[in-house]
DSSP file (Angstrom, degrees, kcal/mol; ACC not computed):
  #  RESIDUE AA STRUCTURE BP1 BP2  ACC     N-H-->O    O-->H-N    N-H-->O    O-->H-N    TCO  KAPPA ALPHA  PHI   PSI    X-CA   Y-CA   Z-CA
    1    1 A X              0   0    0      0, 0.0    56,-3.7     0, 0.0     2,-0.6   0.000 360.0 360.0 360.0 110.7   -4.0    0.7    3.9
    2    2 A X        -     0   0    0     54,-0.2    85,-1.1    56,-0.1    56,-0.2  -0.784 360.0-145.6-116.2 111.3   -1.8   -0.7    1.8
    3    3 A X  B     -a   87   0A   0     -2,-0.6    56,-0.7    54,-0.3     2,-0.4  -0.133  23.6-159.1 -31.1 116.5    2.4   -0.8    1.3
    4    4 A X        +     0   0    0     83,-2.2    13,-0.6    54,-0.1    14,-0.4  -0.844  42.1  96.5-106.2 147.7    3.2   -0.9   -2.4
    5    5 A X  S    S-     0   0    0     -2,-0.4     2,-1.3    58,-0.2    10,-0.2  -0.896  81.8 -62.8 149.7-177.2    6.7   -2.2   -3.2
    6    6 A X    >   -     0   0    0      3,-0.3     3,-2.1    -2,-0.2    56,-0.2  -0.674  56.5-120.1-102.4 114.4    8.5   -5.4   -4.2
    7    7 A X  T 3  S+     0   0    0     -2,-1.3    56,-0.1    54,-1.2    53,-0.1  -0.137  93.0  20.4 -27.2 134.9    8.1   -8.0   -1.4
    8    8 A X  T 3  S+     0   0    0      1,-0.1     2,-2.2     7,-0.0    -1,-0.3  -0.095  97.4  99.1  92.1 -15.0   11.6   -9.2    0.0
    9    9 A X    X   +     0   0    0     -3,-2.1     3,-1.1     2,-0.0     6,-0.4  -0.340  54.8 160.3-105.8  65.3   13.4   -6.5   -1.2
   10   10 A X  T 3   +     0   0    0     -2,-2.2     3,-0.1     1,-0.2     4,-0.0  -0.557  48.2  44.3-100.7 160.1   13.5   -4.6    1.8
   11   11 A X  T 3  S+     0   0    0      1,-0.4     2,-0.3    -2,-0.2    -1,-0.2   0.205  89.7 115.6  94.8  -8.4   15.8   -1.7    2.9
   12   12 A X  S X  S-     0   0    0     -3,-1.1     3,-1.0     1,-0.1    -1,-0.4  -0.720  75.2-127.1-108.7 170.0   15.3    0.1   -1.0
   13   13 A X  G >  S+     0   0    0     -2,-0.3     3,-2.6     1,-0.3    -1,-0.1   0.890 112.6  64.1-104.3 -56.1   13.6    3.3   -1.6
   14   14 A X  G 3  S+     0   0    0      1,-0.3    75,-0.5     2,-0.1     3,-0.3   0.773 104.6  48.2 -28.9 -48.6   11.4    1.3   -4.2
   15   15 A X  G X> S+     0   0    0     -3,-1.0     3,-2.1    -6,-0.4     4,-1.0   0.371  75.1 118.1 -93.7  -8.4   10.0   -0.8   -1.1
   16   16 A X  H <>  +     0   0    0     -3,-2.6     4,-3.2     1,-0.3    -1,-0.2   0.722  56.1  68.3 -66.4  -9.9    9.2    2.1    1.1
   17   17 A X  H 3> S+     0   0    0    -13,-0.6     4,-0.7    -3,-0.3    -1,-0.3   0.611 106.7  47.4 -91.4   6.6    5.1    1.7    1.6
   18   18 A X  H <4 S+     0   0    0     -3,-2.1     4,-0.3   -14,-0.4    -1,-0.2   0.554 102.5  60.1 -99.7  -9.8    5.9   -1.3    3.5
   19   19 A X  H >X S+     0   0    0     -4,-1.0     4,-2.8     2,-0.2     3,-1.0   0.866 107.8  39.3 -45.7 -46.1    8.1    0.2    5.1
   20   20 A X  H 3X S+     0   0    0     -4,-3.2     4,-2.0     1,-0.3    -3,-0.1   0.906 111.6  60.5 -89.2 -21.6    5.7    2.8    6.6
   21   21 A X  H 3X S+     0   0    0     -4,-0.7     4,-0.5     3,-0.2    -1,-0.3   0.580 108.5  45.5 -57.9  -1.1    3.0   -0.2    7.0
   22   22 A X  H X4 S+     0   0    0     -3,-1.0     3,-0.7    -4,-0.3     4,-0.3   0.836 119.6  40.2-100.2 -41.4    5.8   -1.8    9.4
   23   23 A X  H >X S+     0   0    0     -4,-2.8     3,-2.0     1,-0.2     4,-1.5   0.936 117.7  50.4 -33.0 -68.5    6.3    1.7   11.1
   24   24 A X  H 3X S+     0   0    0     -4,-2.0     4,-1.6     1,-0.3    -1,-0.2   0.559 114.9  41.5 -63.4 -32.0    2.3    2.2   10.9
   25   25 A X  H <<>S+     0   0    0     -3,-0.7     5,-1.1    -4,-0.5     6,-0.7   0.327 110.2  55.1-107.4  11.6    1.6   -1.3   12.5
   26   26 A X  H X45S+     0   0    0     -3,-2.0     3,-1.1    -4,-0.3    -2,-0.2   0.720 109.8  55.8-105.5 -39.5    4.7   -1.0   15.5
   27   27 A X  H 3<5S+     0   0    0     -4,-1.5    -2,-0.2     1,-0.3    -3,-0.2   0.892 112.3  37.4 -59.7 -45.5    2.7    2.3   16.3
   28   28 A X  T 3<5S-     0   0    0     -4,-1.6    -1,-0.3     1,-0.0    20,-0.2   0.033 110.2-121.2 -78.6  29.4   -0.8    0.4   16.8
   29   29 A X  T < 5S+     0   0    0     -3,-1.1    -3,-0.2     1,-0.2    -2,-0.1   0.957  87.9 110.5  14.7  74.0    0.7   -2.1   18.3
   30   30 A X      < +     0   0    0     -5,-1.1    -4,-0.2     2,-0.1    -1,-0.2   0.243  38.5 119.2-140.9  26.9   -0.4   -5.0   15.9
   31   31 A X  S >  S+     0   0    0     -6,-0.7     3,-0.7     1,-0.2    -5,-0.2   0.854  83.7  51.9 -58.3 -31.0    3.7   -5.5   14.4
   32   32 A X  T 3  S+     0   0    0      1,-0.3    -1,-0.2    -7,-0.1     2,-0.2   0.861  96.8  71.8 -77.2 -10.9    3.2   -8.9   15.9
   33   33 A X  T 3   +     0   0    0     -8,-0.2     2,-0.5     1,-0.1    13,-0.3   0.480  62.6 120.6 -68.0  11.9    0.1   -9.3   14.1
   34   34 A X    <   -     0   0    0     -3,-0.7     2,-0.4    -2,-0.2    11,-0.2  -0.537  38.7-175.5 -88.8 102.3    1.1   -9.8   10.3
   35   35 A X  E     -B   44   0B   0      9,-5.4     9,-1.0    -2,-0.5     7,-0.0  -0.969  33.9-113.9-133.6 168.6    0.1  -12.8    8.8
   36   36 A X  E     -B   43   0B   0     -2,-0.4     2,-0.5     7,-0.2     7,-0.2  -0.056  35.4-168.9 -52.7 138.4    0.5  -14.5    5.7
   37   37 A X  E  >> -B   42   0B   0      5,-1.2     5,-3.2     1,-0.1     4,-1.1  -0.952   8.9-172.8-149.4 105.0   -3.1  -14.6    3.8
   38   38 A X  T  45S+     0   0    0     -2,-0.5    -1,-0.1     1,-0.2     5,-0.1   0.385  78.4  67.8 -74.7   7.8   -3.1  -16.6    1.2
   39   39 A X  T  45S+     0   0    0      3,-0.1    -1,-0.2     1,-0.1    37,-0.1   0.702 117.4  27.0 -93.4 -31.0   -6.4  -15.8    0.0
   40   40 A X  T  45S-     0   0    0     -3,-0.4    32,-0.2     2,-0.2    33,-0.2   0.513 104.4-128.4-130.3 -26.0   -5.2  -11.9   -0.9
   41   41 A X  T  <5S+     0   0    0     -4,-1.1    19,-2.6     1,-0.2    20,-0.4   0.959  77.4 109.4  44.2  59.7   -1.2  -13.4   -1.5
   42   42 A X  E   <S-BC  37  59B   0     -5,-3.2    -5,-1.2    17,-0.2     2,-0.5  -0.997  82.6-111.0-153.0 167.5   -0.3  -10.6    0.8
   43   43 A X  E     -BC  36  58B   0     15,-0.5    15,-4.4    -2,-0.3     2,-0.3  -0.723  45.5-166.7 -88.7 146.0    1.0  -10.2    4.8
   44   44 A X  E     -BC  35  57B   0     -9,-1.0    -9,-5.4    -2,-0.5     2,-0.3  -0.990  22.5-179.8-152.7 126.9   -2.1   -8.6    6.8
   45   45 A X  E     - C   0  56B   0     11,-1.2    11,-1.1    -2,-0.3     2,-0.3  -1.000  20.1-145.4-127.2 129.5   -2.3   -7.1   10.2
   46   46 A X  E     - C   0  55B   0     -2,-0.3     2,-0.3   -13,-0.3     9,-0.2  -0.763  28.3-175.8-101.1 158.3   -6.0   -5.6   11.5
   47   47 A X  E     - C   0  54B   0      7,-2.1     7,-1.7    -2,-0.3     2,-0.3  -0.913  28.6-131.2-167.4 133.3   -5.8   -2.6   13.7
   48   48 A X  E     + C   0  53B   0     -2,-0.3     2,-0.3     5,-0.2     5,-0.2  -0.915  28.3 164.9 -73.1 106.1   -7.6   -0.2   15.6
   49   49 A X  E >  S- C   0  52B   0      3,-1.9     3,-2.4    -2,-0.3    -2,-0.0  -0.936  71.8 -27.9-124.4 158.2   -7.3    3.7   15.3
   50   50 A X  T 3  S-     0   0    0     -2,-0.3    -1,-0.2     1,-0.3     3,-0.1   0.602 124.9 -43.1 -20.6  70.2   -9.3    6.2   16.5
   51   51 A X  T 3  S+     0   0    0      1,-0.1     2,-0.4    -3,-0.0    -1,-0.3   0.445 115.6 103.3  89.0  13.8  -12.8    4.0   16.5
   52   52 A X  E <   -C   49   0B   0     -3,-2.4    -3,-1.9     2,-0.0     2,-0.8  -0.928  67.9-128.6-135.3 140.0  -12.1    2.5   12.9
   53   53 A X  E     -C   48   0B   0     -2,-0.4     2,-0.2    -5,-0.2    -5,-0.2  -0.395  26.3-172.0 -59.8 101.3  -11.1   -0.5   11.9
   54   54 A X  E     -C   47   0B   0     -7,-1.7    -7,-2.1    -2,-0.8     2,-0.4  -0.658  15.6-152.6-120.5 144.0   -8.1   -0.7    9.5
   55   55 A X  E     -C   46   0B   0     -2,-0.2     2,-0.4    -9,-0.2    -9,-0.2  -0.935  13.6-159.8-122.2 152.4   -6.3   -3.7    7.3
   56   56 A X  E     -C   45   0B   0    -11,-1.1   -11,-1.2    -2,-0.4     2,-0.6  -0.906  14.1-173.3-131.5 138.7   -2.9   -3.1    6.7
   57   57 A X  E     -C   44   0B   0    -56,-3.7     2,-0.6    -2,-0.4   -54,-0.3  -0.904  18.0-168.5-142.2 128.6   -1.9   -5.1    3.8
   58   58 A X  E     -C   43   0B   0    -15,-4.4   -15,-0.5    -2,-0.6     3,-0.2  -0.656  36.0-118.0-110.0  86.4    1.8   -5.6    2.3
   59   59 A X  E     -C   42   0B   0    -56,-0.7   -52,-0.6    -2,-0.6   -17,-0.2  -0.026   9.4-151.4 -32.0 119.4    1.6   -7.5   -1.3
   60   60 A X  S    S+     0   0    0    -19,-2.6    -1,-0.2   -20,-0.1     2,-0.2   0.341  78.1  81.9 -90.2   4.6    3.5  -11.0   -1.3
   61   61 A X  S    S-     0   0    0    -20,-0.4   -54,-1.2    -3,-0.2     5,-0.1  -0.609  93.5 -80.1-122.9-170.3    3.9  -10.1   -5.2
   62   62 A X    >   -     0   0    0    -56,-0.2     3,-0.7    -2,-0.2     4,-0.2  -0.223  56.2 -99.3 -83.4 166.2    6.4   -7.8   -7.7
   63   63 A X  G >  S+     0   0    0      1,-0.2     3,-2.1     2,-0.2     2,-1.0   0.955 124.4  51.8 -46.0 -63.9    5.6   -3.9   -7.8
   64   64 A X  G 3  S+     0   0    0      1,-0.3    -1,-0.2     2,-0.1    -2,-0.1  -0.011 111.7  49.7 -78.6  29.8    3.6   -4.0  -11.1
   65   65 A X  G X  S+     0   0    0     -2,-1.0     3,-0.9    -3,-0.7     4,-0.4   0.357  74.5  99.5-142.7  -9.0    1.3   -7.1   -9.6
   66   66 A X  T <> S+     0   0    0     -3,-2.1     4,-0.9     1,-0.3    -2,-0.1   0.224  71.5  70.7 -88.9  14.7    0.2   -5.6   -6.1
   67   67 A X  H 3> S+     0   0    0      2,-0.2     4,-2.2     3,-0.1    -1,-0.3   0.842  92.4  59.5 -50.9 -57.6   -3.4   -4.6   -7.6
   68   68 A X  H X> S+     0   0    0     -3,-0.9     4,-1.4     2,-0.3     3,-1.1   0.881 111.5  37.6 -47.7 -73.4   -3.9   -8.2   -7.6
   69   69 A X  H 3> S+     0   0    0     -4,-0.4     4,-2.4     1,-0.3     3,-0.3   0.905 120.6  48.3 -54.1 -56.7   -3.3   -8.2   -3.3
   70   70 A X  H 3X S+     0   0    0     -4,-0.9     4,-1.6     1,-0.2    -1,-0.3   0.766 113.1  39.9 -89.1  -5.1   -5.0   -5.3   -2.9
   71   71 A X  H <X S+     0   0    0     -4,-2.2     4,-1.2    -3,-1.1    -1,-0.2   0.795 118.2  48.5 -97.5  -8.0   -8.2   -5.9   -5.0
   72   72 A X  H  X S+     0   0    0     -4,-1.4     4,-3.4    -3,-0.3    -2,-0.2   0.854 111.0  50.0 -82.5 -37.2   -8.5   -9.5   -3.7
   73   73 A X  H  X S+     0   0    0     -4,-2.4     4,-1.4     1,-0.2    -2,-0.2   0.971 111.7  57.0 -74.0 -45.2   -7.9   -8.0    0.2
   74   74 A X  H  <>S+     0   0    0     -4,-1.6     5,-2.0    -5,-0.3    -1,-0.2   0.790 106.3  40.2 -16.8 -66.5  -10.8   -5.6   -1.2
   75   75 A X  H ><5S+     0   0    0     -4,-1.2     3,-1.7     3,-0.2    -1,-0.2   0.882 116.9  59.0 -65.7 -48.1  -13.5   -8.6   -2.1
   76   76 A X  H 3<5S+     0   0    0     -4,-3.4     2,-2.2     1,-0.3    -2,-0.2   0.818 119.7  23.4 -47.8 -91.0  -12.1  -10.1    1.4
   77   77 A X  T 3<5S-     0   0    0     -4,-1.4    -1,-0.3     1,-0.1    -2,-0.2  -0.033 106.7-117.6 -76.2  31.1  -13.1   -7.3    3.4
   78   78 A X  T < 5 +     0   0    0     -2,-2.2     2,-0.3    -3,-1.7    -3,-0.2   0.769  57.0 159.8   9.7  89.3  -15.8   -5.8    1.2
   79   79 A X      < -     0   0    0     -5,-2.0     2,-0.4    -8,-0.1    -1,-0.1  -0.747  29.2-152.4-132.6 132.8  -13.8   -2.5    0.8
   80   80 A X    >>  -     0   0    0     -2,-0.3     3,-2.7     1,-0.1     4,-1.2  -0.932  39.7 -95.9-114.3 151.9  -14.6   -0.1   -2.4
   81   81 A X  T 34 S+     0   0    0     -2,-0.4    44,-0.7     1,-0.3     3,-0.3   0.839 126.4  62.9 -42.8 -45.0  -11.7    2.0   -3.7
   82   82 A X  T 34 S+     0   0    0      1,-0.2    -1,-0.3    42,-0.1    -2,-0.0   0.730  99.2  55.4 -48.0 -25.8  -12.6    4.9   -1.8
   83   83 A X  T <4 S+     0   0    0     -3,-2.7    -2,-0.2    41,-0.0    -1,-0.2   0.690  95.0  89.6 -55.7 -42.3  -12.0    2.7    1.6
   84   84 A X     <  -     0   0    0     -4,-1.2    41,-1.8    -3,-0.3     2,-0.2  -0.291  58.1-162.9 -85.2 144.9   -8.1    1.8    0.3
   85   85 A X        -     0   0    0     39,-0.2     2,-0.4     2,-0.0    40,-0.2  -0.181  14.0-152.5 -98.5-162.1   -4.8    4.2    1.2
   86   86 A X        -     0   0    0     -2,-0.2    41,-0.6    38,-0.1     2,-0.3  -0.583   6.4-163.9 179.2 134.5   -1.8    3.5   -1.2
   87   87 A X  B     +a    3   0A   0    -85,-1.1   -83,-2.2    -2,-0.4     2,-0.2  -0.901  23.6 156.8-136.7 112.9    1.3    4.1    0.1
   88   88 A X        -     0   0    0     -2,-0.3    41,-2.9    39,-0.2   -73,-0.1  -0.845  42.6 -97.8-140.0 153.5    3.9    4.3   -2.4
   89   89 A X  E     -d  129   0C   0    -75,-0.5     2,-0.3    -2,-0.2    41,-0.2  -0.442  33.5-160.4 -57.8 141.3    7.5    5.6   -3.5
   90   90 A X  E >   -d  130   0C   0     39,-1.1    41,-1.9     3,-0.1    42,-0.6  -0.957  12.1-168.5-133.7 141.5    7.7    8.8   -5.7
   91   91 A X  T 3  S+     0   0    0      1,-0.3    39,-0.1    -2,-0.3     3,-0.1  -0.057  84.1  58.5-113.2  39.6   10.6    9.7   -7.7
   92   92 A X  T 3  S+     0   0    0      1,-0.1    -1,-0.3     2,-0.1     2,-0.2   0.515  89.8  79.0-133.1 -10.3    9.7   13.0   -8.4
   93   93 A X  S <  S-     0   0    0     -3,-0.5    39,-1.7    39,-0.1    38,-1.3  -0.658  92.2-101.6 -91.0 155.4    9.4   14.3   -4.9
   94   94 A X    >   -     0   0    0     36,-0.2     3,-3.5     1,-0.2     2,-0.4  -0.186  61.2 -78.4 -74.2 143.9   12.6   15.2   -2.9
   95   95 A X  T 3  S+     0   0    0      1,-0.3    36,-0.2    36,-0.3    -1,-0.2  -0.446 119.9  15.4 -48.8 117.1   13.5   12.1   -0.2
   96   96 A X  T 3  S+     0   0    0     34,-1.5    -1,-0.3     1,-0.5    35,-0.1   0.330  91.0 125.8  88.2  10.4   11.4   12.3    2.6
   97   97 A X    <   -     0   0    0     -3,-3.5    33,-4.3    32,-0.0    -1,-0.5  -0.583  40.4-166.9 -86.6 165.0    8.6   14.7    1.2
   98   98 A X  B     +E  129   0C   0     31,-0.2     2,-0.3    -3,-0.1    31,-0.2  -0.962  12.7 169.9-139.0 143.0    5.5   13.1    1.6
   99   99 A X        -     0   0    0     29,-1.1     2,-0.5    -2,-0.3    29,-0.3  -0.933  22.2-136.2-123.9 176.1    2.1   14.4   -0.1
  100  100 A X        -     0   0    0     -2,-0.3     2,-0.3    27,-0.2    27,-0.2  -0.988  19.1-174.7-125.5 160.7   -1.3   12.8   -0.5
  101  101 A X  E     -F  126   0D   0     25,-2.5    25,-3.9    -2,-0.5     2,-0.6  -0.900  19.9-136.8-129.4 155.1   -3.5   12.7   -3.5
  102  102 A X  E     -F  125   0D   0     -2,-0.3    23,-0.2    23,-0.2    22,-0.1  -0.919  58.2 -53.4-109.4 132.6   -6.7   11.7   -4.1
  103  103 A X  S    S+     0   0    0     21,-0.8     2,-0.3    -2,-0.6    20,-0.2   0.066  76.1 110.9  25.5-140.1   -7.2    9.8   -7.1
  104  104 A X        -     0   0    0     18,-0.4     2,-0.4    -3,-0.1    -1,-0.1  -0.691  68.0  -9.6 102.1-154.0   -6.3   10.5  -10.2
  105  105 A X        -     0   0    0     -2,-0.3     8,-0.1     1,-0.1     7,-0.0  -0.847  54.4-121.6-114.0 145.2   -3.8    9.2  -12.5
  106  106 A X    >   -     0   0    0     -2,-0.4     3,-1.8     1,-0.2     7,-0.2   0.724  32.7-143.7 -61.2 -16.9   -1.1    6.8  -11.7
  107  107 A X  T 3  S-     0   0    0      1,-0.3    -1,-0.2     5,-0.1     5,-0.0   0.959  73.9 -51.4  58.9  36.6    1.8    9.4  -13.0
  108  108 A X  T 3  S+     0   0    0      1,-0.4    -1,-0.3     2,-0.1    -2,-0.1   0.261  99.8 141.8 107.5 -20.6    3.9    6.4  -14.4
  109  109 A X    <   -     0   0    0     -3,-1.8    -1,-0.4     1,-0.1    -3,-0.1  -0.342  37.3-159.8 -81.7 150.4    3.9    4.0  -11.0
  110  110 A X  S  > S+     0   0    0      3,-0.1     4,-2.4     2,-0.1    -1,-0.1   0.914  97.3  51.5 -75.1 -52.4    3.6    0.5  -11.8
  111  111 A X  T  4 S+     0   0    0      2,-0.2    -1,-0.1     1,-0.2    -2,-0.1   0.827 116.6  44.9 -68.7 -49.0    2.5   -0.5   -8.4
  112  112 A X  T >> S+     0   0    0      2,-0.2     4,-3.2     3,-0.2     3,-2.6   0.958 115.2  46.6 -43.6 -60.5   -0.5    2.7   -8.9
  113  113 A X  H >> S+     0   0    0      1,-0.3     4,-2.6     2,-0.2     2,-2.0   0.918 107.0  59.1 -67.4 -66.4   -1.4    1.7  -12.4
  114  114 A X  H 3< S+     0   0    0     -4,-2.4    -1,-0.3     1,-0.4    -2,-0.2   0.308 112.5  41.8 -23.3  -3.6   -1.6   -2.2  -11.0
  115  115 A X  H <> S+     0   0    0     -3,-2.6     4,-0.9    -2,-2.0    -1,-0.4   0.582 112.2  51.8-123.5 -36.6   -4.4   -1.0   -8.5
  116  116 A X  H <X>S+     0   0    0     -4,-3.2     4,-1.1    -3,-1.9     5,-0.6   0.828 114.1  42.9 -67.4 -27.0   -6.1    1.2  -11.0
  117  117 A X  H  <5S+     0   0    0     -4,-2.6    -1,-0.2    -5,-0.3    -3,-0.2   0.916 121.4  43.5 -84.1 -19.2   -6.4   -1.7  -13.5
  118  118 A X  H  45S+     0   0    0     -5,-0.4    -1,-0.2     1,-0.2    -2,-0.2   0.738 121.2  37.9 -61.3 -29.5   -7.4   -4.3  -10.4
  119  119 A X  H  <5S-     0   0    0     -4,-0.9    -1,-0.2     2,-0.2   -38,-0.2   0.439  99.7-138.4-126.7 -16.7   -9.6   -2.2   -8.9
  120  120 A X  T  <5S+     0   0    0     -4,-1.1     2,-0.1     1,-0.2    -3,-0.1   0.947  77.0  86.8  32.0  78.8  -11.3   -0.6  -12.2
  121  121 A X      < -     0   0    0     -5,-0.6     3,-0.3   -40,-0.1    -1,-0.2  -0.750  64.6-159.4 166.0 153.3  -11.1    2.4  -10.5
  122  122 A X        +     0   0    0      1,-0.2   -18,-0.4    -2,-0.1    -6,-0.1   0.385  66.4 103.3-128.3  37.9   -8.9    5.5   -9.5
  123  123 A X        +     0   0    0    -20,-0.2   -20,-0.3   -21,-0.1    -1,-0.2   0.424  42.3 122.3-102.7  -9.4  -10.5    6.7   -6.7
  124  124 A X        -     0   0    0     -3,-0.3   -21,-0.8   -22,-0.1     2,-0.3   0.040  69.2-119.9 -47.0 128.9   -7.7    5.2   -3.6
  125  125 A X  E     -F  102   0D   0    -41,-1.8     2,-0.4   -44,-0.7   -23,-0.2  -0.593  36.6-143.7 -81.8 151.0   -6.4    8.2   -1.6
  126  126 A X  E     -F  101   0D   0    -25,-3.9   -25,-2.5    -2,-0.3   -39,-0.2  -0.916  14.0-156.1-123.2 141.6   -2.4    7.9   -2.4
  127  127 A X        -     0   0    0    -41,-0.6     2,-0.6    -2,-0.4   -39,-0.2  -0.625  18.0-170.1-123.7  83.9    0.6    8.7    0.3
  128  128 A X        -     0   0    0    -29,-0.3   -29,-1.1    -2,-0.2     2,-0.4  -0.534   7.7-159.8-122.0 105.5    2.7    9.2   -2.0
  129  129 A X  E     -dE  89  98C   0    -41,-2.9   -39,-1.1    -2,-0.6   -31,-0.2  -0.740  26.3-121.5-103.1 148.9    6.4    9.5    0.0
  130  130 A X  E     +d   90   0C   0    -33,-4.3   -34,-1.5    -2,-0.4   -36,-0.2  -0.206  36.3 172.4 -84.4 144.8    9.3   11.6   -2.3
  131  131 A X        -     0   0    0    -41,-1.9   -36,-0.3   -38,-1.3   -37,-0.2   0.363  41.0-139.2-137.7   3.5   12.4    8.7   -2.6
  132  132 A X        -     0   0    0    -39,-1.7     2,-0.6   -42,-0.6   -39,-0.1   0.031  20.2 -68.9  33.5-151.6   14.2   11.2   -5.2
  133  133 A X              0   0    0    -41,-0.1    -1,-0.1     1,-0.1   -38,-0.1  -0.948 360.0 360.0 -95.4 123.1   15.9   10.5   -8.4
  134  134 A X              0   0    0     -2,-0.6    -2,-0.1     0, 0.0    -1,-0.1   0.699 360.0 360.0 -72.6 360.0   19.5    8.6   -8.0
């Protein structure tokens, strides 16, 4: 499961799929577990949830570079696109809708298209929560 958004820049609507991986990992109780993996350039916490094993992975890099984190945390944990979540900002949904998608096309995100070109594939299930327009 991976937070798309721009590392450090936390508290903006941009950054909010690490936001819900920090939610998502105080719920499994693994918030102290996030560390730095330099192998993937991303913070990574593993967690159990009902009898499968999940890596929850936040990209150490800009929006339009976190394909790079997530296709290297991929090769780590011999993970195929169909294995990966995305959790991302959408600025065409209202603040606070949430939907999910299954594949498809990146609809303009940087952070999206940066995992479709990493991963040469478009096949990540997306949670794609509404941050609106300003």
């Amino acid at each position: 499961v991976a937070g798309l958004g721009n590392y450090g820049l936390w508290g903006t609507r941009h950054s909010v799929g690490m936001e819900v991986l920090d939610r998502l990992a105080r719920q499994l109780a693994v918030a102290e577990g996030w560390r730095a993996d330099k192998r993937c350039c991303a913070d990574v916490a593993l967690a159990t949830a009902h009898g499968l094993e999940l890596v929850l992975l936040k990209p150490r890099r800009f929006m339009n570079l976190n394909g790079l984190s997530v296709a290297s945390a991929a090769e780590i944990y011999n993970l195929g696109p169909e294995d990966i979540y995305l959790v991302h900002d959408d600025l065409d949904k209202a603040l606070g809708k949430v939907a999910i998608k299954l594949g498809g096309s990146a609809r303009g995100h940087n952070g999206v298209q940066s995992c479709i070109s990493a991963l040469h594939s478009n096949e990540m299930t997306r949670l794609r929560i509404g941050i609106g327009r300003p």
